[in-house]
TIDODREN-386529 format. One record per residue (C-alpha): residue number from 1; residue in one letter; x, y, z. Coordinates in steps of 0.2 Angstrom, whole numbers, plus 5000, padded with zeros to 4 digits. Example, Ala and Ser with C-alpha at 12.3 -4.5 7.8 and 13.67 -1.06 7.14 Angstrom:
1|a|5062|4978|5039
2|s|5068|4995|5036
# end
This chain:
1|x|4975|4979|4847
2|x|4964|4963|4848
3|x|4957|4959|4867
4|x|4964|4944|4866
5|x|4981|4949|4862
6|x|4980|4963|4876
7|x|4975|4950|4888
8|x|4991|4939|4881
9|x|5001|4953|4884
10|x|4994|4955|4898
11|x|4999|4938|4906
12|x|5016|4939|4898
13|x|5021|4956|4907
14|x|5015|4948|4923
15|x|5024|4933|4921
16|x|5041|4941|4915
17|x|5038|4953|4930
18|x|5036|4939|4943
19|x|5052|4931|4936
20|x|5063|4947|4939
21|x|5057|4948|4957
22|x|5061|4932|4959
23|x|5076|4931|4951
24|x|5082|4948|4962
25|x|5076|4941|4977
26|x|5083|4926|4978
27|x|5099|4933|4971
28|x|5101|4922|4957
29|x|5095|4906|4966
30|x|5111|4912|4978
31|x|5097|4915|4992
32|x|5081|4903|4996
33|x|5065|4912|4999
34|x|5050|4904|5007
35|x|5034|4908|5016
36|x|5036|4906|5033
37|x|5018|4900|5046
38|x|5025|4899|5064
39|x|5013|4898|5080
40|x|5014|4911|5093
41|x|5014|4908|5112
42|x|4996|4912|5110
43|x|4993|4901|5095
44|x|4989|4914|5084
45|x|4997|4910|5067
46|x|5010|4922|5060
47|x|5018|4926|5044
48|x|5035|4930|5035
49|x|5048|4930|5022
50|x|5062|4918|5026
51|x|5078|4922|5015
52|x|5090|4907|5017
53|x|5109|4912|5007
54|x|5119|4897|5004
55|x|5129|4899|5017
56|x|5118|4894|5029
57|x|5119|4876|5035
58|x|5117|4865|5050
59|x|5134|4866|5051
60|x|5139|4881|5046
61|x|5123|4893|5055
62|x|5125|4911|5049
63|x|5119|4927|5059
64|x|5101|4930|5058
65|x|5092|4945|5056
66|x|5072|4950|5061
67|x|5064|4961|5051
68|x|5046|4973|5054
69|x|5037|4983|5042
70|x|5028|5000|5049
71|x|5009|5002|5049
72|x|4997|4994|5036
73|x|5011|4989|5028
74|x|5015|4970|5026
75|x|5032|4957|5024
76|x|5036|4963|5004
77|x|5037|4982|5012
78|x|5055|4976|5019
79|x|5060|4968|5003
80|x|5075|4979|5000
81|x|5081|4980|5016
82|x|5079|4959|5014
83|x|5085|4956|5000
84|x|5104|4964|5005
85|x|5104|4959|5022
86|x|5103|4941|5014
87|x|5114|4944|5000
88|x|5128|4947|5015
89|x|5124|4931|5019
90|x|5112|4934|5036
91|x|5096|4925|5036
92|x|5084|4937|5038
93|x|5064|4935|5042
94|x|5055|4949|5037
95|x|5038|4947|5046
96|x|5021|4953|5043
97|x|5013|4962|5059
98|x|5001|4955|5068
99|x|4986|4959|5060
100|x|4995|4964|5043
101|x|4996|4953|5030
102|x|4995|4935|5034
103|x|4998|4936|5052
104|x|4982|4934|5065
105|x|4980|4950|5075
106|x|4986|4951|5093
107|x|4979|4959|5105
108|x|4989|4965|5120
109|x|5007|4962|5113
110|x|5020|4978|5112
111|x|5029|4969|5101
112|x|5014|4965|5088
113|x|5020|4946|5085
114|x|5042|4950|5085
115|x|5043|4944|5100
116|x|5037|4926|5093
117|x|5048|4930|5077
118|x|5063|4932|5087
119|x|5060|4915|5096
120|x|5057|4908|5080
121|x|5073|4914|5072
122|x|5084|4908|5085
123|x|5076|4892|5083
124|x|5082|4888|5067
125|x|5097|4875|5067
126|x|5105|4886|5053
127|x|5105|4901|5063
128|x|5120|4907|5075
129|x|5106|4913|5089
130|x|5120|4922|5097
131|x|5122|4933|5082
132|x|5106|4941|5080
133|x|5102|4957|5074
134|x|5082|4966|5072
135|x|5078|4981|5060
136|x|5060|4989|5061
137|x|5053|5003|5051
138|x|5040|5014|5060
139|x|5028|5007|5071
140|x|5039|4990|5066
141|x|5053|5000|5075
142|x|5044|4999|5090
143|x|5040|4979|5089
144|x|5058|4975|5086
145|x|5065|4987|5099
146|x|5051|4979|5112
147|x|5054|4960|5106
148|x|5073|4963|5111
149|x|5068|4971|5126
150|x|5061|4956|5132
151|x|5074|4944|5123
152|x|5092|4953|5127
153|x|5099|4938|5127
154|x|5095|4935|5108
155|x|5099|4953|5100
156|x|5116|4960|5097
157|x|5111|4975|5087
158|x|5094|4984|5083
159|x|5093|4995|5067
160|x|5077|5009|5069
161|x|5073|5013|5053
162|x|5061|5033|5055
163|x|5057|5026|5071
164|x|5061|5029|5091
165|x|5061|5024|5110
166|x|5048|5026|5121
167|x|5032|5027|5110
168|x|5017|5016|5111
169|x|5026|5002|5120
170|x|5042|5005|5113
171|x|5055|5002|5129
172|x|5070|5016|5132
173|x|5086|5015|5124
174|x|5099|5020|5136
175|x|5118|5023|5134
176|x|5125|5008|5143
177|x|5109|4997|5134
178|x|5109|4979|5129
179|x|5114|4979|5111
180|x|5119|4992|5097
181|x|5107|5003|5090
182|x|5108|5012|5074
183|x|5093|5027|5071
184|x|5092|5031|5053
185|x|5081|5044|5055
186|x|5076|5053|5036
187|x|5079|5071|5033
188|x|5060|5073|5028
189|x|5052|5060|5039
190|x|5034|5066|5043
191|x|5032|5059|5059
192|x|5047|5068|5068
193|x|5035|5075|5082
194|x|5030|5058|5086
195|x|5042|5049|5084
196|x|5056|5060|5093
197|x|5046|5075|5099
198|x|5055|5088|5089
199|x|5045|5100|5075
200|x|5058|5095|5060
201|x|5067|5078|5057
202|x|5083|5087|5056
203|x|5080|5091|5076
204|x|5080|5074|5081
205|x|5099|5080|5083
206|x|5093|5090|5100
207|x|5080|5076|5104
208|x|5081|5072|5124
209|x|5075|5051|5120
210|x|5091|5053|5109
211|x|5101|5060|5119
212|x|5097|5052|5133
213|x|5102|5035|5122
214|x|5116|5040|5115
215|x|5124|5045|5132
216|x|5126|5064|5128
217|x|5121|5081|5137
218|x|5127|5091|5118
219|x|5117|5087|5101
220|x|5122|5071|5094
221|x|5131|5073|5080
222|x|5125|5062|5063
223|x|5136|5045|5056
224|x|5148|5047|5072
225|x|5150|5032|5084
226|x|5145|5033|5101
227|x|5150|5020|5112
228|x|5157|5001|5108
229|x|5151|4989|5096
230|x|5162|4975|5105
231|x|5152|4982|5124
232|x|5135|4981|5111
233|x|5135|4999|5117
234|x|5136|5006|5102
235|x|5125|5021|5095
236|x|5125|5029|5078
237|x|5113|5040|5069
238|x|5111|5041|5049
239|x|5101|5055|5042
240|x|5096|5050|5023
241|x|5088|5062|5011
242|x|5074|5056|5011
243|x|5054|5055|5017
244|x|5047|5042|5030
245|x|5040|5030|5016
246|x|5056|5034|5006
247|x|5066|5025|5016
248|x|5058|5008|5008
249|x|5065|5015|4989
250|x|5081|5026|4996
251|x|5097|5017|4992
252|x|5105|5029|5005
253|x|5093|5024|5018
254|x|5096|5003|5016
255|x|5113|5007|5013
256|x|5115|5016|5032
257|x|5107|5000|5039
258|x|5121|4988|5032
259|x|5132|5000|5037
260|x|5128|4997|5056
261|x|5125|4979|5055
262|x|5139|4975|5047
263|x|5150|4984|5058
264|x|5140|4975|5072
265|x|5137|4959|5065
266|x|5151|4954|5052
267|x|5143|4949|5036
268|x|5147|4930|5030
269|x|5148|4938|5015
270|x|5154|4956|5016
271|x|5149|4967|5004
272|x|5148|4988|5002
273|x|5134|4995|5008
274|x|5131|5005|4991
275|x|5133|4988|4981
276|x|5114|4986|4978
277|x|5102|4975|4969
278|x|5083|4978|4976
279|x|5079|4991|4964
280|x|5078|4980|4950
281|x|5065|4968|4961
282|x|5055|4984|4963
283|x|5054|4984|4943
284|x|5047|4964|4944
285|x|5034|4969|4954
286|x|5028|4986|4946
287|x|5028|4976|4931
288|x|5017|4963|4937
289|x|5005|4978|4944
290|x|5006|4987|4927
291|x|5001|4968|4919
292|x|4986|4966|4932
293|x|4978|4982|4928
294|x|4980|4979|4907
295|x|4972|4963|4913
296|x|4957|4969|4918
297|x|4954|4981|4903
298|x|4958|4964|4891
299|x|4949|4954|4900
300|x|4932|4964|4901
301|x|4933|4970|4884
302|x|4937|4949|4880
303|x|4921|4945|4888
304|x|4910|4958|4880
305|x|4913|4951|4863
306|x|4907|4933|4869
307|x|4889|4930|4863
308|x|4882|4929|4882
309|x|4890|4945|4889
310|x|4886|4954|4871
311|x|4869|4958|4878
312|x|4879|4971|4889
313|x|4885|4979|4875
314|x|4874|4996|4871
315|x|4874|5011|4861
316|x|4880|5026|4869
317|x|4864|5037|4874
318|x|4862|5053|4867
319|x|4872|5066|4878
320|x|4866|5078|4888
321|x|4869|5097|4881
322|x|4879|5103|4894
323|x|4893|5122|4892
324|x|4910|5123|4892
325|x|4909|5133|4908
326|x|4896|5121|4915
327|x|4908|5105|4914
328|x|4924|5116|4921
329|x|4913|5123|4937
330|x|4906|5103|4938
331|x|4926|5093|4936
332|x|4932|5106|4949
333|x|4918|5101|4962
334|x|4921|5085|4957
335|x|4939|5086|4959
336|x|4940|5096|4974
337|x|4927|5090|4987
338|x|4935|5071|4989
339|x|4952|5080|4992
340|x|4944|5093|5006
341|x|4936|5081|5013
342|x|4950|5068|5012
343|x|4956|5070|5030
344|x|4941|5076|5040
345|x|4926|5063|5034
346|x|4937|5048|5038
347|x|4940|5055|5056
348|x|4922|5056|5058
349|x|4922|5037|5051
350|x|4931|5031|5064
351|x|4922|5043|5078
352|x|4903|5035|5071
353|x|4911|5016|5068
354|x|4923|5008|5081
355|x|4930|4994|5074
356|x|4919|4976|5076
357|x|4920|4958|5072
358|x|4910|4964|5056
359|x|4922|4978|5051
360|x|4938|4974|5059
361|x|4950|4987|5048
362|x|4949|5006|5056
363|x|4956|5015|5039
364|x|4944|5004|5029
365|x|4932|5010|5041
366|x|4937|5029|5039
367|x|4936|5026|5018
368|x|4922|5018|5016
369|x|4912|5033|5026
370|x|4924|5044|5016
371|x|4917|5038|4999
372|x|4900|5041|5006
373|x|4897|5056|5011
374|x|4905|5059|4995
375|x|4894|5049|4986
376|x|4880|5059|4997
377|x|4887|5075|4991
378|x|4888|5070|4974
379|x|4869|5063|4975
380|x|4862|5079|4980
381|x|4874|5092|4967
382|x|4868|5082|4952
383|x|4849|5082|4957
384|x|4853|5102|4957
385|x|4861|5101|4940
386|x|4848|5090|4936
387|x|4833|5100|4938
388|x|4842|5115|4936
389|x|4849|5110|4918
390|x|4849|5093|4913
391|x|4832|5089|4912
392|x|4830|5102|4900
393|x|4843|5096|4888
394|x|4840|5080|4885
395|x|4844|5071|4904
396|x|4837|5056|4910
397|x|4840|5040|4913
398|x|4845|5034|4898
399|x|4858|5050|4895
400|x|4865|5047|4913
401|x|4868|5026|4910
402|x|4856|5021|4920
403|x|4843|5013|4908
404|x|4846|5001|4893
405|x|4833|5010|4886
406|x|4819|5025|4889
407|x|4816|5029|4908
408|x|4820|5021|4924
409|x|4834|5010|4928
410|x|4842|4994|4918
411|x|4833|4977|4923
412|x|4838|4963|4938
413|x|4844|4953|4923
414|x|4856|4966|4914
415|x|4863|4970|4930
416|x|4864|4952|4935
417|x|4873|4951|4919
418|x|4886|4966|4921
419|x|4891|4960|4940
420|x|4893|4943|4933
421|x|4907|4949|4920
422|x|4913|4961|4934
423|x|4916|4945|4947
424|x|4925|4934|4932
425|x|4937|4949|4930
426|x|4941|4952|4948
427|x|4942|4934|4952
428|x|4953|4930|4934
429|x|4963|4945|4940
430|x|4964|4936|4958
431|x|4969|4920|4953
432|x|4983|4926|4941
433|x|4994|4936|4957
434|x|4989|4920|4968
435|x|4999|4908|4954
436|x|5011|4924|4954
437|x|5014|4922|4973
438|x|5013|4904|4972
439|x|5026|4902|4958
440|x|5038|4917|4962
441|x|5033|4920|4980
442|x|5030|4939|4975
443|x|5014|4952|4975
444|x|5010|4966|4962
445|x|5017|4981|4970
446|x|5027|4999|4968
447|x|5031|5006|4985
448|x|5015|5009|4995
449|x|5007|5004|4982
450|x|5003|4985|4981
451|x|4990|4971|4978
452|x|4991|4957|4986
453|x|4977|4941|4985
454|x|4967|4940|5000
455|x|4966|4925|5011
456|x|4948|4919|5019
457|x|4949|4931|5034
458|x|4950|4946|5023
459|x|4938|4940|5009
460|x|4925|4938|5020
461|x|4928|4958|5026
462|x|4929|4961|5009
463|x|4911|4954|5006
464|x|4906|4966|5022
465|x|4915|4982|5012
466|x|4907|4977|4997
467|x|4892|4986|4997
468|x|4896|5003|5004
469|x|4909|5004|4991
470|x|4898|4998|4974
471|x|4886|5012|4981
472|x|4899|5025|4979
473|x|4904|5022|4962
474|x|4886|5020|4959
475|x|4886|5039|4960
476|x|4902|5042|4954
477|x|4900|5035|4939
478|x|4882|5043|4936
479|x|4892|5058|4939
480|x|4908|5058|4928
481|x|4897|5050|4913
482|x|4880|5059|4914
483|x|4886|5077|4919
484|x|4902|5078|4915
485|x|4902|5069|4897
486|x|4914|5076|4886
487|x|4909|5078|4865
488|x|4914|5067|4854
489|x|4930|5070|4844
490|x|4930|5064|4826
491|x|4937|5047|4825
492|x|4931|5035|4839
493|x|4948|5032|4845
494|x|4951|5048|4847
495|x|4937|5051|4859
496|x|4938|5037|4870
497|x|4960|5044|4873
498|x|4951|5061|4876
499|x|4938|5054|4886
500|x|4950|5043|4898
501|x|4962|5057|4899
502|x|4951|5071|4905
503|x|4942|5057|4918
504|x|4956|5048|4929
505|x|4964|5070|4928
506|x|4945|5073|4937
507|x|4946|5059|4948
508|x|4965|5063|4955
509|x|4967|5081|4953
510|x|4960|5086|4969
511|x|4971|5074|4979
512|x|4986|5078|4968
513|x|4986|5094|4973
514|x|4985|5088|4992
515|x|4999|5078|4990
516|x|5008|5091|4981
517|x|5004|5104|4997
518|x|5009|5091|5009
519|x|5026|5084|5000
520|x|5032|5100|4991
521|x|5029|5110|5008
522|x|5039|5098|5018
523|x|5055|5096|5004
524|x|5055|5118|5005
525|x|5052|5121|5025
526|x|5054|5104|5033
527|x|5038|5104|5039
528|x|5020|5098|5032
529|x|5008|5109|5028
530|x|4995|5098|5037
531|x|5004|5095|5052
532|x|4991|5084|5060
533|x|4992|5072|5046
534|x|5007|5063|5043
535|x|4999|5045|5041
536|x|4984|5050|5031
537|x|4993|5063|5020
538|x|5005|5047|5017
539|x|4990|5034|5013
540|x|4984|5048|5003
541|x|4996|5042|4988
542|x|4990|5026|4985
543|x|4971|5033|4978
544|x|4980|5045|4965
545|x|4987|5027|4954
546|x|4970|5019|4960
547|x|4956|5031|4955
548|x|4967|5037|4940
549|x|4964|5016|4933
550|x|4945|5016|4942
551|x|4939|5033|4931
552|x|4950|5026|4916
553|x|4943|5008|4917
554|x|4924|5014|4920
555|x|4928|5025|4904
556|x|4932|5011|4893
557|x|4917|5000|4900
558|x|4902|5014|4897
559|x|4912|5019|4880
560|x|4909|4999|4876
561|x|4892|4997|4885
562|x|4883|5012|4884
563|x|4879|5012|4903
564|x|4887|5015|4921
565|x|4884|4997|4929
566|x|4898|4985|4922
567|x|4911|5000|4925
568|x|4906|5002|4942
569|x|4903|4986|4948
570|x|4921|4980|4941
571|x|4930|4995|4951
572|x|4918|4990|4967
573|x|4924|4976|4965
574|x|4942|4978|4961
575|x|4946|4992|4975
576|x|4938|4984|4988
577|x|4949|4971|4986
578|x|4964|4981|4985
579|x|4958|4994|5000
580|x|4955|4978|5012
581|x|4969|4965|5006
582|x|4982|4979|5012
583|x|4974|4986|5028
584|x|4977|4981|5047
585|x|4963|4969|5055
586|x|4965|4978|5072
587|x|4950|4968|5081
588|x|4958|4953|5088
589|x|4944|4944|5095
# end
């Protein structure tokens, strides 16, 4: 396919994606979406989806409903749950935490900015404030739940979606309590311990917090109402199969939350909870992904035809001589040590680097030190295999990509040159979601997965995660393209497939298989096989679909450039943009 017809198609998928989003979202042009900027008490500026249904008026105001996504999640998390609650005919605002997103962080409020979403819901002249429901998932459980706390006055019903009482902040519910509460707690969800203080989800029957809101000494039985809706002292517990993160794509799980509402709240526009149109939004948004990652790939190989960036453009260097057995023993260290070292290295991140007004995101934090030491360990195994082999068969710096040409490394202005064409891409790549958002009011996204543009606050982090980052794939890239080069195979085409394949398989492999440990244990025993490492073993899925494209991407660049640095400044680039554009900024000062 010619470049320029990839990057066509590229634009096209994206385009055709953001349409279907929108198209599902709004249901049809039956719902208005917009983004919504409201000032909190403390003038800190927040964010959210405001989905307006027709029915909606000044003179006709329909029930309102506040949504909250869970932790280093952001407002398009809740889209499902959204897009049905205002299909029924409730506006809904699905907000962006404090400190997620768009929304400034807070510092000192339970609520992390729903309390100043409720207020601002109930505002609104086409909403009936005395019919307002909130739903949070997660930590965003925990907002809601502490937002109508303070605001009894406003909530008739509060949808906890895998979360609980009485955890960081979160207010007791108890039986004779100020509105309805529904728990949809999932049959798999990995925070059960936390969230409820039993070993397994399936406990939570047996919970005392639960109990102790549902007004009963004997375990609570699952989908049977406690109490009264018309008293708003009603109490029901939905247990989907499903995980923690699944609730966002589990039909069964949105469908138990319009079940409680609706019973609470009577829909404008009732309709059954299983009649459901959000998946097909979810296939807008993977699309534009899929479309943004063919983009860069067209795009770069576009540039490198162009006579300035042709200077990039390189034979491949003779490789290094290297055994079958040598590159199997090298792809499983290169496999396996960023998976062991997955959950322990970004602990010790966050142990060295509290976070600052320089670096403001913990996780970011706990990666960027993650990708480091890595980097370090990689550093110091190929100066072993280096001296021990390399050298001796034809290493060097010209084998490894280092050097246009003989010894030492490629010059300030070929690697000018090759960050210049790695900023066009990233920042084409940038702009093309920022008209997607601004056109169709949607990101790229599958699930946990997402890529969303980054406002000034989090470009400048950005700039400050930059360097770290473009170190590690450095070293990375030295590594996967000087040791671990694969022979050629006949055709040219054929060899570039084979080498793509057998890379992005090295880079995930290793944390395949942890996630595999972590999921499959849980789906046969109910329990995880690292139990102190719900949120990490979770945040552990998004770098399987990230590294797959950064080992394939770096691939195609050294196949077409004959050395390391275009490659890895691109996926510097690239997924540093992604890791910080969809992180928490949890220093508020």
């Amino acid at each position: 396919m010619r470049r320029y017809t990839l990057v066509a198609l590229a634009v096209a998928i994206v385009l055709v994606g953001g349409w279907l989003a929108s198209w599902v979202q709004t249901a049809g042009g039956d719902v208005r979406v917009t983004d919504a900027r409201f000032a909190g008490q403390d003038g800190r500026m927040l964010s959210g989806l405001l989905y307006v249904p027709a029915n909606a008026t000044n003179r006709t105001p329909a029930p309102g409903l506040l949504l909250m996504h869970g932790y280093i999640n952001s407002r398009e998390t809740q889209s499902g749950f959204a897009i049905e609650f205002a299909r029924r005919g409730y506006v809904t605002l699905s907000m962006d935490m404090a400190g997620h997103g768009y929304s400034d962080p807070i510092g000192g409020d339970l609520s992390r900015g729903a309390y100043d979403g409720l207020r601002f819901l109930a505002s609104l002249p086409f909403v009936d404030a005395g019919r307002i429901g909130v739903e949070g998932h997660s930590m965003g459980g925990w907002s809601v739940l502490a937002a109508a706390d303070r605001l009894p006055e406003l909530v008739k019903t509060v949808v906890l979606v895998g979360s609980s009482s009485e955890t960081l902040g979160a207010p007791r519910i108890l039986p004779d309590g100020k509105f309805n509460v529904g728990v949809v707690f999932s049959r798999y969800d990995e925070f059960a311990q936390l969230m409820w203080g039993v070993p397994r989800a399936r406990d939570i029957v047996r919970s005392a917090k639960l109990r102790t809101a549902f007004g009963t000494s004997e375990e609570v039985e699952p989908y049977r109402l406690y109490g009264d809706f018309g008293a708003e002292t009603a109490r029901m517990l939905y247990i989907p199969d499903t995980t923690h993160p699944g609730a966002h794509l589990s039909r069964e799980a949105i469908g138990n939350a319009l079940d409680f509402v609706q019973a609470s709240i009577p829909a404008p526009r009732p309709l059954d909870p299983s009649d459901q149109i959000w998946p097909w939004k979810e296939l807008g948004t993977t699309l534009g992904l899929v479309g943004a990652v063919l983009f860069l790939f067209g795009l770069a190989g576009l540039l490198l035809d162009t006579p300035y960036f042709k200077g990039l453009v390189k034979a491949l260097p003779p490789a290094v001589d290297t055994s079958r057995a040598g590159w199997v023993v090298g792809a499983m260290l290169t496999t396996a040590i960023p998976a062991i070292t997955f959950f322990r290295f970004q602990h010790l991140g966050n142990q060295w680097i509290p976070t600052s007004a320089f670096w403001p995101q913990s996780l970011t934090i706990g990666f960027m030190v993650w990708a480091l030491l890595n980097a370090g360990i990689a550093l110091v195994l190929f100066g072993a295999w280096h001296l021990l082999w390399g050298r001796r068969r034809g290493g060097g710096a010209r084998a490894y990509g280092l050097s246009t040409a003989g010894a030492g490394v490629a010059g300030w202005r070929y690697l000018g040159r090759a960050l210049l064409l790695a900023v066009i891409v990233t920042a084409a790549t940038h702009a093309l979601l920022s008209l997607v958002q601004w056109a169709f009011l949607v990101d790229f996204r599958f699930w946990v997965v997402a890529l969303k543009p980054m406002d000034v606050r989090r470009f400048l982090i950005f700039l400050r995660f930059l360097v770290p980052f473009a170190a590690f794939f450095v070293v990375w890239s030295m590594a996967l393209h000087g040791q671990l080069r694969l022979p050629e195979y006949g055709k040219e085409s054929t060899t570039r497939w084979v080498w793509m394949v057998a890379n992005g398989l090295v880079a995930v492999l290793g944390l395949a298989v942890l996630v595999a440990l972590q999921v499959g244990t849980l789906k046969l025993t109910e329990r995880l096989f690292f139990p102190t490492e719900p949120l990490l073993g979770i945040v552990a899925y998004q770098f399987l679909p990230l590294l797959a494209v950064a080992a394939v991407l770096s691939t195609y660049l050294f196949r077409r450039t004959g050395t390391i640095y275009p490659g890895a400044f691109l996926n510097a680039l690239f997924v540093t943009w992604y890791i910080v554009a969809g992180q928490a900024i949890q220093f508020a000062g």
